[in-house]
N, CA, C and O atoms as CSV, one atom per row, in Angstrom:
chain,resi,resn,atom,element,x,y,z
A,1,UNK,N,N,-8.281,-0.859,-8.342
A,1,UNK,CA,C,-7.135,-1.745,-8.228
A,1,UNK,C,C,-7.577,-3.194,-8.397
A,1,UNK,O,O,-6.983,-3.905,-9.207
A,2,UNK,N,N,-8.541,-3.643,-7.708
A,2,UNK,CA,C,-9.230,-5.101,-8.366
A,2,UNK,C,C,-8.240,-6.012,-7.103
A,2,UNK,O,O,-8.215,-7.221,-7.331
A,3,UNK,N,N,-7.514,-5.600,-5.940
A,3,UNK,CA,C,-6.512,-7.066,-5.509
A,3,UNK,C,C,-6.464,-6.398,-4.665
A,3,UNK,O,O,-6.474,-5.171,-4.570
A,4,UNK,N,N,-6.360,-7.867,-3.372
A,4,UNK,CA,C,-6.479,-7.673,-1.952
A,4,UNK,C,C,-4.782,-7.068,-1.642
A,4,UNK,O,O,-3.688,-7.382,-2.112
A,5,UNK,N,N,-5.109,-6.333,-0.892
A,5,UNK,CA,C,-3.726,-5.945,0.222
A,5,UNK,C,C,-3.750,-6.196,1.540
A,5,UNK,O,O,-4.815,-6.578,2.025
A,6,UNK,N,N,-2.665,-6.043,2.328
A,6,UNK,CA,C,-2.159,-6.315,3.635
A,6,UNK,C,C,-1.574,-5.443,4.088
A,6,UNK,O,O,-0.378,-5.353,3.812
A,7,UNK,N,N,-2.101,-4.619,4.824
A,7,UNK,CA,C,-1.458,-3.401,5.792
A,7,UNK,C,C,-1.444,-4.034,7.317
A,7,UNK,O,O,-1.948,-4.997,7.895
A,8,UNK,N,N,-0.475,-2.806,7.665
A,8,UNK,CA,C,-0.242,-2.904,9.309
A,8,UNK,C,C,0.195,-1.297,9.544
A,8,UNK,O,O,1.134,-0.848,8.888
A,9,UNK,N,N,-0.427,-0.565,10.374
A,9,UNK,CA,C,-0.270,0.524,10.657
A,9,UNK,C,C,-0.506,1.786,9.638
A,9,UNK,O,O,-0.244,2.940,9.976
A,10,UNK,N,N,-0.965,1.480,8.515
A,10,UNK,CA,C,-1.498,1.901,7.619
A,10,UNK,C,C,-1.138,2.009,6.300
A,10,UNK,O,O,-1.514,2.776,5.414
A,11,UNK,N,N,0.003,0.714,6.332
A,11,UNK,CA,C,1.018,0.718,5.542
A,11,UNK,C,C,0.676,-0.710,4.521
A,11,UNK,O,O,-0.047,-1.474,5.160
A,12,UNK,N,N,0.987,-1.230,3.194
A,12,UNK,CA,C,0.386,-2.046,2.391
A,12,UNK,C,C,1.448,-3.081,2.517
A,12,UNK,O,O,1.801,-3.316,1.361
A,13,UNK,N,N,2.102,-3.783,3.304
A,13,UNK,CA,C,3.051,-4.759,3.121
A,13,UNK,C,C,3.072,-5.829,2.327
A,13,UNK,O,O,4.117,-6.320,1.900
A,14,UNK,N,N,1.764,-6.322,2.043
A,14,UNK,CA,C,1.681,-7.206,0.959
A,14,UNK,C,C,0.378,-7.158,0.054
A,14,UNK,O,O,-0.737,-6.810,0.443
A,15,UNK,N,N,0.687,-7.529,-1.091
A,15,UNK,CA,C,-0.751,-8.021,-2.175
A,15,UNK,C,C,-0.623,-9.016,-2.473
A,15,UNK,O,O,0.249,-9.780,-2.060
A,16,UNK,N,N,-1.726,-9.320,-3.515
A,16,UNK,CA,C,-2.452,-10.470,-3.919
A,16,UNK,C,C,-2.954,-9.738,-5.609
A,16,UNK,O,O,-3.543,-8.709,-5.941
A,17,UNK,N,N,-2.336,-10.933,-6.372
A,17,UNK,CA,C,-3.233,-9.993,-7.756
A,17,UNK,C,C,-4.037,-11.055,-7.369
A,17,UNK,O,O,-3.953,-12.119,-6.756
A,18,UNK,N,N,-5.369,-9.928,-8.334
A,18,UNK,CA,C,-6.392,-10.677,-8.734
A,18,UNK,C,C,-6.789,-11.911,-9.290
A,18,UNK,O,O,-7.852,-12.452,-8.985
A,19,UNK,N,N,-5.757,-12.508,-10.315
A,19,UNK,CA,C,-5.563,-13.816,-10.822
A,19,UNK,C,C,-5.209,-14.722,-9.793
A,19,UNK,O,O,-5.507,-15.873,-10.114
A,20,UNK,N,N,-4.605,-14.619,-8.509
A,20,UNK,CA,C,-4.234,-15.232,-7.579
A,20,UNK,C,C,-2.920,-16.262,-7.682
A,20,UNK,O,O,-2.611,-17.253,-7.020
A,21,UNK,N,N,-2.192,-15.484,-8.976
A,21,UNK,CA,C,-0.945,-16.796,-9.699
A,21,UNK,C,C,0.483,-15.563,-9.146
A,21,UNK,O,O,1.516,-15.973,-9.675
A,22,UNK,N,N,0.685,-14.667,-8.551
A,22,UNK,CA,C,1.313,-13.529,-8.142
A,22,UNK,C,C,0.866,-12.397,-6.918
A,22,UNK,O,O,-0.254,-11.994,-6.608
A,23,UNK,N,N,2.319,-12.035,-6.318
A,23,UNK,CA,C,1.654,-11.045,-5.366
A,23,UNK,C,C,3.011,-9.923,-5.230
A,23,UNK,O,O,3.942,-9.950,-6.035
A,24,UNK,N,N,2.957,-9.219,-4.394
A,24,UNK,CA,C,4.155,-8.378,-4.097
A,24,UNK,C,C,4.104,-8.362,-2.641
A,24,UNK,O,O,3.045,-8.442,-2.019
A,25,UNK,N,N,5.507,-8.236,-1.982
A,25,UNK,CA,C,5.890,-8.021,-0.631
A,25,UNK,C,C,6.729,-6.753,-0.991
A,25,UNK,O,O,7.187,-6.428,-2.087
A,26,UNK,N,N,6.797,-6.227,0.015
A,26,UNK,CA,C,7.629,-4.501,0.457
A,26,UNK,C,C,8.762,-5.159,1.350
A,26,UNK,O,O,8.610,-5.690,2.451
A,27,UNK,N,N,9.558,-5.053,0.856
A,27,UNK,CA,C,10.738,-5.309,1.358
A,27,UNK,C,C,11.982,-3.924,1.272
A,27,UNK,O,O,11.851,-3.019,0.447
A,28,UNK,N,N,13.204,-3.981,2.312
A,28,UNK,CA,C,14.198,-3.138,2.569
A,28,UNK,C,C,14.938,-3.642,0.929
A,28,UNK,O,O,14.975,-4.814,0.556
A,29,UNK,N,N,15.303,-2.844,0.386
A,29,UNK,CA,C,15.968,-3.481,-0.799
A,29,UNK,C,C,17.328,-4.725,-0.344
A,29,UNK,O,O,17.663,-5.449,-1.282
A,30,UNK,N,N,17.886,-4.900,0.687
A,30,UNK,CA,C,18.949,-5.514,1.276
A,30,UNK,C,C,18.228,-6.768,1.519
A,30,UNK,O,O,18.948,-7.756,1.663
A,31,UNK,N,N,16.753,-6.969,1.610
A,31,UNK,CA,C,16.171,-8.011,2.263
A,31,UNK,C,C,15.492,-8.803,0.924
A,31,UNK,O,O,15.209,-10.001,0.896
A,32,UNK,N,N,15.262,-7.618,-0.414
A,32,UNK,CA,C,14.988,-8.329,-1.204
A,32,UNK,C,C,15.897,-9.159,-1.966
A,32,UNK,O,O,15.688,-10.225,-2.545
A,33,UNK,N,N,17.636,-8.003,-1.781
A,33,UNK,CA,C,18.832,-8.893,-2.532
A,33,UNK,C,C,18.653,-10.527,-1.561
A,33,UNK,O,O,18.889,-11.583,-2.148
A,34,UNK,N,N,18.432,-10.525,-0.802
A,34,UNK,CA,C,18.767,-11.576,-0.193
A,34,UNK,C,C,17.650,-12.848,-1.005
A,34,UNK,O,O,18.088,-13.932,-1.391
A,35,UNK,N,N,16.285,-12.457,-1.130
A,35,UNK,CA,C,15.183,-13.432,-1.211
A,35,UNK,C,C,15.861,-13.353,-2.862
A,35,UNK,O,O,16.216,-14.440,-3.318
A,36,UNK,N,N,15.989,-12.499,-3.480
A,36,UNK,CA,C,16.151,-13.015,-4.897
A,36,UNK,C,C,17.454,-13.796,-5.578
A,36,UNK,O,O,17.506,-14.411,-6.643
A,37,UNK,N,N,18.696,-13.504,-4.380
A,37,UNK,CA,C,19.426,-14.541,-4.186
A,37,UNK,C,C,19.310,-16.022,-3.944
A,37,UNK,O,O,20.029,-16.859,-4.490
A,38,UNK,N,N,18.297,-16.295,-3.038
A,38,UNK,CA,C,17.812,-17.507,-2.586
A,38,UNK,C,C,17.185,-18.328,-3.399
A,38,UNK,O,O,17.347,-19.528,-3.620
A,39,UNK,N,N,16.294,-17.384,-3.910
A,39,UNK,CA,C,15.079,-17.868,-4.581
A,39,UNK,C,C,14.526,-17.240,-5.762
A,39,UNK,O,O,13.523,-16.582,-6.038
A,40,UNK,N,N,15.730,-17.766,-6.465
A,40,UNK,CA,C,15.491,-17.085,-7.606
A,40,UNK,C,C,14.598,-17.147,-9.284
A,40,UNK,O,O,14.874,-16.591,-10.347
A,41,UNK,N,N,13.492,-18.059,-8.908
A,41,UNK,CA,C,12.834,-18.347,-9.726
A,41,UNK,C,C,10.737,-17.747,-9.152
A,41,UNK,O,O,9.677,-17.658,-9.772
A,42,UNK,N,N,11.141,-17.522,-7.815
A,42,UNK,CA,C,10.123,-16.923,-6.752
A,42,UNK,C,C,9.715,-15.771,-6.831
A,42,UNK,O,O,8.524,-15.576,-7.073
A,43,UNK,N,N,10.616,-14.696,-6.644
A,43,UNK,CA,C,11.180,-13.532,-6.668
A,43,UNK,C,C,11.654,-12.640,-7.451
A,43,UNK,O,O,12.741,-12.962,-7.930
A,44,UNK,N,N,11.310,-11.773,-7.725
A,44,UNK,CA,C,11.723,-10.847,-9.036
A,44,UNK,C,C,11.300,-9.259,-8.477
A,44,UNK,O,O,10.148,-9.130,-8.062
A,45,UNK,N,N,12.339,-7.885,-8.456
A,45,UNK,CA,C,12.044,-6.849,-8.321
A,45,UNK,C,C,10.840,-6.363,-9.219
A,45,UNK,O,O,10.764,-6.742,-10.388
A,46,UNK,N,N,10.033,-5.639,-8.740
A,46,UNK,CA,C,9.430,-4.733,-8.828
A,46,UNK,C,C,9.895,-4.017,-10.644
A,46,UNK,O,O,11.080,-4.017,-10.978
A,47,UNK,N,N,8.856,-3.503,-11.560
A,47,UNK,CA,C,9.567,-2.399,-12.206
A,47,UNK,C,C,9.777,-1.211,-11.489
A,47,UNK,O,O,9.289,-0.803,-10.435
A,48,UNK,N,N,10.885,-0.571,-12.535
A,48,UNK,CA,C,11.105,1.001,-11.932
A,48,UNK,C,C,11.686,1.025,-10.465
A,48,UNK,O,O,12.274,0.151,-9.829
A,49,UNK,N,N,11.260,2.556,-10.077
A,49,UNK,CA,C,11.624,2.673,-8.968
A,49,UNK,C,C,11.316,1.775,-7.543
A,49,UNK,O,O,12.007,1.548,-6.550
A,50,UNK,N,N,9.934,1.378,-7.943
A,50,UNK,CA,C,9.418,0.294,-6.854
A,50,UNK,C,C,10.382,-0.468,-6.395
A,50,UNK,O,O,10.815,-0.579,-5.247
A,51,UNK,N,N,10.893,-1.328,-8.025
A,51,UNK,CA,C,11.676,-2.226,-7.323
A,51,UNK,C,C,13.020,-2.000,-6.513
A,51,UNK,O,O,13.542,-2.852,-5.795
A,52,UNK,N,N,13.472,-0.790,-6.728
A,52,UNK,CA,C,14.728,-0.659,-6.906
A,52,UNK,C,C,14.443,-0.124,-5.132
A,52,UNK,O,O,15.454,-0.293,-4.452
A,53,UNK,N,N,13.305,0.438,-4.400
A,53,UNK,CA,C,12.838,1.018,-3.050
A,53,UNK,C,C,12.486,-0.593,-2.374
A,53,UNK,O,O,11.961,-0.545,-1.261
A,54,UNK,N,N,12.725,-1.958,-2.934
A,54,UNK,CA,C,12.799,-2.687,-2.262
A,54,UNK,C,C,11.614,-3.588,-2.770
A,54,UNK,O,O,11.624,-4.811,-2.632
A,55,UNK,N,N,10.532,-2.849,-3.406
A,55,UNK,CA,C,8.964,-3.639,-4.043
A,55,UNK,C,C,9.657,-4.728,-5.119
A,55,UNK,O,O,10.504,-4.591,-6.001
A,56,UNK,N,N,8.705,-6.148,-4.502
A,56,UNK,CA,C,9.551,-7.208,-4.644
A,56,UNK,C,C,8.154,-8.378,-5.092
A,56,UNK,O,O,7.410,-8.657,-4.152
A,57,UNK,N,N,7.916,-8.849,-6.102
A,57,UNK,CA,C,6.971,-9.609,-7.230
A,57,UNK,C,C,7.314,-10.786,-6.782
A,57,UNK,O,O,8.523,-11.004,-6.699
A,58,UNK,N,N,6.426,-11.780,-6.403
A,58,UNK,CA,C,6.398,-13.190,-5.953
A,58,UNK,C,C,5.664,-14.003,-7.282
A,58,UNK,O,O,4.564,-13.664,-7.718
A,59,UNK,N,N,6.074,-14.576,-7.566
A,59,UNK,CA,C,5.660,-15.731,-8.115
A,59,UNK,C,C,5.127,-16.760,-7.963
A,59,UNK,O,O,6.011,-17.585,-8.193
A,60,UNK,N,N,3.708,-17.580,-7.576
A,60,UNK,CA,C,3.516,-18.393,-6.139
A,60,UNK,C,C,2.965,-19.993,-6.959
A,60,UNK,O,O,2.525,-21.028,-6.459
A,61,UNK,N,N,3.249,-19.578,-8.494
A,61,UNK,CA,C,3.566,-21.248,-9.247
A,61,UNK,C,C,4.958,-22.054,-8.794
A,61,UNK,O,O,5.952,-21.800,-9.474
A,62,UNK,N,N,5.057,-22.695,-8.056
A,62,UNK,CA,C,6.207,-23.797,-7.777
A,62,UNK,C,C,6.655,-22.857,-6.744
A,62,UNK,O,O,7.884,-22.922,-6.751
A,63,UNK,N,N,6.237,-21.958,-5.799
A,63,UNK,CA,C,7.188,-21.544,-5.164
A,63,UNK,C,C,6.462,-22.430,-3.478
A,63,UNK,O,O,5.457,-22.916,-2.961
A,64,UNK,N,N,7.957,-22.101,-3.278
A,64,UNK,CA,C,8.230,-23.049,-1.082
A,64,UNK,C,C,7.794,-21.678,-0.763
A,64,UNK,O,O,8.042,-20.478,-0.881
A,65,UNK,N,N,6.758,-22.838,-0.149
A,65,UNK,CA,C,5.623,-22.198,0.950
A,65,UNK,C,C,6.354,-21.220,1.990
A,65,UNK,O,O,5.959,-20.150,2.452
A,66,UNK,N,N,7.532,-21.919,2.211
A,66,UNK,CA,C,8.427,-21.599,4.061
A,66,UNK,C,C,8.919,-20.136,3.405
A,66,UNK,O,O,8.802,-19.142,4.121
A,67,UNK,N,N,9.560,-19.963,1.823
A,67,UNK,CA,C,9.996,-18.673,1.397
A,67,UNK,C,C,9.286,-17.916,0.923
A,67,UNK,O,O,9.834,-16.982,0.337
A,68,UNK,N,N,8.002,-17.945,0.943
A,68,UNK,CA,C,6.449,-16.901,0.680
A,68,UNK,C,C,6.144,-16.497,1.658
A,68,UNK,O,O,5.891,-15.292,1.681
A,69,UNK,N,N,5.998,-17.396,3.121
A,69,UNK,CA,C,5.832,-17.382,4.543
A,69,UNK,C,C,6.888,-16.034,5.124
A,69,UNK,O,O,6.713,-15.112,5.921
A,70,UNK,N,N,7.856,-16.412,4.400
A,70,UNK,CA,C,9.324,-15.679,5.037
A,70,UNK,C,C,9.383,-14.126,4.623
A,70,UNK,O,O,9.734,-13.198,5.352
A,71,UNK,N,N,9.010,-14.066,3.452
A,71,UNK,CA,C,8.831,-12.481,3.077
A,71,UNK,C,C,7.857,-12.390,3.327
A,71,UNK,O,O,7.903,-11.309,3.913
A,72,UNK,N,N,6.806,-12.709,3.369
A,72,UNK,CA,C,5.428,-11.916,3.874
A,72,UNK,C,C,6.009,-11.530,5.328
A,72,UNK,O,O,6.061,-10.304,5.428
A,73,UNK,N,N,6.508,-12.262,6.606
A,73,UNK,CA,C,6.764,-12.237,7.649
A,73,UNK,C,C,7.512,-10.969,8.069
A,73,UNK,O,O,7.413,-10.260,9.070
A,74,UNK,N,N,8.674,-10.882,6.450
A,74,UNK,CA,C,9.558,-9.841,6.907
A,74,UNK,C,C,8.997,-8.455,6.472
A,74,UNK,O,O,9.212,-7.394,7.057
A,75,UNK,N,N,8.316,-8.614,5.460
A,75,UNK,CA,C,7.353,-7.433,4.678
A,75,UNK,C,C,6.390,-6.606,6.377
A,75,UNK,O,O,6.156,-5.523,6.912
A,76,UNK,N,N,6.240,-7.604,6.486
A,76,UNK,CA,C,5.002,-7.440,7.835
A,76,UNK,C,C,5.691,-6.628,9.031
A,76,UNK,O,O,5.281,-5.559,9.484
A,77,UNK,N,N,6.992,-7.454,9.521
A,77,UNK,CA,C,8.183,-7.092,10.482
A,77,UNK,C,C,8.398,-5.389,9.999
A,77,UNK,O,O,7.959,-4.435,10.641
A,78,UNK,N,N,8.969,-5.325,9.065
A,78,UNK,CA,C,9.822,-4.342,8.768
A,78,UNK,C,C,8.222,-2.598,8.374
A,78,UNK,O,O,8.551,-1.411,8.390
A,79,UNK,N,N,7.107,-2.971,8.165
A,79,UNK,CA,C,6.390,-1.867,8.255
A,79,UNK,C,C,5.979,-2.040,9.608
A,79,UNK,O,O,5.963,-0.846,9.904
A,80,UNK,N,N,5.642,-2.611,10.631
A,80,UNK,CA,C,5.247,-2.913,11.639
A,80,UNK,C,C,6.584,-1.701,12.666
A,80,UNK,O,O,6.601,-1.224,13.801
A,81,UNK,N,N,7.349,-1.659,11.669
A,81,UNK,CA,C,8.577,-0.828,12.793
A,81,UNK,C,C,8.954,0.737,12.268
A,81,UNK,O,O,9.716,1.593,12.715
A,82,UNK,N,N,8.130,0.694,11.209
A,82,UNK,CA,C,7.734,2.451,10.448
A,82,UNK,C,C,7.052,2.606,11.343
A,82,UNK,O,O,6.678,1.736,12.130
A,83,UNK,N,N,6.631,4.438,11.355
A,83,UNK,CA,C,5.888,4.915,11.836
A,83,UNK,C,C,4.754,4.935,11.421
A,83,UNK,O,O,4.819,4.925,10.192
A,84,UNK,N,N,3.521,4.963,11.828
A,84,UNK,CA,C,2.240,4.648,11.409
A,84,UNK,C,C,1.839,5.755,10.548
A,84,UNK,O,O,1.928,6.903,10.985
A,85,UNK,N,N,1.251,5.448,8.944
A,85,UNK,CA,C,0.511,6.425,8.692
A,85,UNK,C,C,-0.396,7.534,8.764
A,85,UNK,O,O,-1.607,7.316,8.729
A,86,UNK,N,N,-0.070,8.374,8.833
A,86,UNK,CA,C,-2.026,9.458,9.288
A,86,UNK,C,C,-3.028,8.928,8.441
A,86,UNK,O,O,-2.899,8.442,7.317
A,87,UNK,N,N,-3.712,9.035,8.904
A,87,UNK,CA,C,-5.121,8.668,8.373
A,87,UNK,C,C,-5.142,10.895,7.338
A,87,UNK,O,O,-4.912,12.020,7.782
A,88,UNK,N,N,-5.479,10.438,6.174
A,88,UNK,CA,C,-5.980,12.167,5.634
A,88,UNK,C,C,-7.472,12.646,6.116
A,88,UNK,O,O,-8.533,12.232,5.648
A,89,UNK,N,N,-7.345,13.397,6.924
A,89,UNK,CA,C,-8.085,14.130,7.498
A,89,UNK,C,C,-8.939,14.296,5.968
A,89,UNK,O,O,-8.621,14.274,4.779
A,90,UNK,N,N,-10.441,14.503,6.910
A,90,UNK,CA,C,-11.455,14.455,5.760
A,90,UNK,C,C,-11.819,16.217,5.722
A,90,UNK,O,O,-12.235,16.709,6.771
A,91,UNK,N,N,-11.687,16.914,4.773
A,91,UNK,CA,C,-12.408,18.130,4.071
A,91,UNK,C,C,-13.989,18.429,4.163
A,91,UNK,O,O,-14.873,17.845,3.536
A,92,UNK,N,N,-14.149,19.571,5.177
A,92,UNK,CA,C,-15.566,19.837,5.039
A,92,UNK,C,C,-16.086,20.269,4.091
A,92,UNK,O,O,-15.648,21.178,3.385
A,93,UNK,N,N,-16.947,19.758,3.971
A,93,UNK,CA,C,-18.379,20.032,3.061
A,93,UNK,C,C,-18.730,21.008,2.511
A,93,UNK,O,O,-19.898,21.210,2.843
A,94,UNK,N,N,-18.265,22.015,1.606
A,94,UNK,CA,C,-18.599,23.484,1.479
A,94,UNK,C,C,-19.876,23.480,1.063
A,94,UNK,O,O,-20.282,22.649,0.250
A,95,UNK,N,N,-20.717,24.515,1.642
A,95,UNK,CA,C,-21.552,24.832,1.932
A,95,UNK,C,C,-22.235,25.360,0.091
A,95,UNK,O,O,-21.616,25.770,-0.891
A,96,UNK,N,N,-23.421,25.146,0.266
A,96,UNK,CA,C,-24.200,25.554,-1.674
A,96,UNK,C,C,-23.694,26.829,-1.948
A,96,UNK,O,O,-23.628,27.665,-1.047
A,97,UNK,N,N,-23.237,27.136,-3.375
A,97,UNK,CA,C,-23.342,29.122,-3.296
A,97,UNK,C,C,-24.651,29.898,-2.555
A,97,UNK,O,O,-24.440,30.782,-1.724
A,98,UNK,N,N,-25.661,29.596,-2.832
A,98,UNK,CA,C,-26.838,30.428,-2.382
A,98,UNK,C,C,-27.287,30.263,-0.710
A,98,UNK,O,O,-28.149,30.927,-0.133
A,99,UNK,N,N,-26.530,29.299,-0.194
A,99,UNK,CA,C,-27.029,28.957,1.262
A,99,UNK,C,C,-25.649,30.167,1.783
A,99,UNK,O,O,-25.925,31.168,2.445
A,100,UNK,N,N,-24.550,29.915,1.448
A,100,UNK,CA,C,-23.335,30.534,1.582
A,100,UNK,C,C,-23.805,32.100,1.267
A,100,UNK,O,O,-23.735,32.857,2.235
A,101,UNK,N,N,-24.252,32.634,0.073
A,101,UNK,CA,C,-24.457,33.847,0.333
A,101,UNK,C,C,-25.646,35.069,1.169
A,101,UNK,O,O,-25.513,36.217,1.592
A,102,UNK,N,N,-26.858,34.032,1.105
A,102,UNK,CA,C,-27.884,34.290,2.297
A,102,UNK,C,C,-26.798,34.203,3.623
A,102,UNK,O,O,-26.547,35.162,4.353
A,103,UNK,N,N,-26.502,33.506,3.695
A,103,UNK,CA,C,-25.617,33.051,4.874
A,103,UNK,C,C,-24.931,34.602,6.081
A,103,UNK,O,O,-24.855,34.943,7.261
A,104,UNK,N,N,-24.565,35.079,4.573
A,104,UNK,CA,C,-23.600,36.200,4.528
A,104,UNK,C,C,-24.644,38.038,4.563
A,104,UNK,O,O,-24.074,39.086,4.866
A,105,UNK,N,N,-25.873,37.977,4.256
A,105,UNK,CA,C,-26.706,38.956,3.915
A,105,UNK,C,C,-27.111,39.298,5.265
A,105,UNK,O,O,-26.958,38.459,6.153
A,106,UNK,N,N,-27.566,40.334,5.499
A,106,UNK,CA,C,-27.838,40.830,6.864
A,106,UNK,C,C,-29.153,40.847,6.637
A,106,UNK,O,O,-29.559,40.925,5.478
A,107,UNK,N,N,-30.024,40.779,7.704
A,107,UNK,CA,C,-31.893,40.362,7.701
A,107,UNK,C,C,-32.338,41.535,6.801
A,107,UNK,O,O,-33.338,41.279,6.132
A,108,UNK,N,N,-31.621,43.212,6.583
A,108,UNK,CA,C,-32.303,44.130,5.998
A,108,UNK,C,C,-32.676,43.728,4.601
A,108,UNK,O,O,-33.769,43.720,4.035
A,109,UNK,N,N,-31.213,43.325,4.114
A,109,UNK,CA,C,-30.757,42.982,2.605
A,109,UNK,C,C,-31.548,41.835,2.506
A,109,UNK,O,O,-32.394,42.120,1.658
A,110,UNK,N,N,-31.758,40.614,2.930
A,110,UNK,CA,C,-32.264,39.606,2.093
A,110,UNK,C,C,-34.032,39.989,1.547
A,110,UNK,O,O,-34.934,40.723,1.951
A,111,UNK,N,N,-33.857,39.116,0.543
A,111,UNK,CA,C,-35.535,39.159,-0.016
A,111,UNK,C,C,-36.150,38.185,-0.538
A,111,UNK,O,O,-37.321,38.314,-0.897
């Protein structure tokens, strides 16, 4: 991915591209109509489905500090009140074929 993110509870509420000229906040789609109402040279949905689930593209050439501040805040607010992600349980180690089938041989059989 190459760009910093911002989680809370295991959740990515905000990025940072790599160029550092753009980022995205996770917003309720109701919270993004609102910021792209406001601020509409700041703000721009998401492509696709992202945007349309509320993923919301900042623009941070000429944009007010107080309305970058404000969606990050609410991005932050609003996963902060999801339920926390599971962590994915990690998969043991399967064992070599040949350790696995000695494994399995009774003391008569092996050689």
């Amino acid at each position: 991915m190459g760009h910093p993110d911002f989680r809370v509870n295991g959740r990515i509420f905000a990025t940072l591209q790599a160029n550092m000229t753009s980022g995205c906040v996770m917003l309720s789609p109701d919270e993004q109509q609102e910021f792209l109402r406001t601020h509409q040279k700041t703000f721009t949905p998401a492509s696709g489905a992202w945007g349309r689930q509320g993923s919301t593209m900042v623009l941070l050439a000429g944009a007010e500090p107080a309305a970058v501040r404000s969606a990050i805040v609410t991005a932050w607010e609003r996963a902060l009140s999801l339920p926390a992600r599971k962590k994915a349980a990690r998969k043991p180690v399967a064992a070599k074929p040949a350790a696995r089938k000695a494994a399995t041989l009774s003391p008569k059989n092996r050689k």
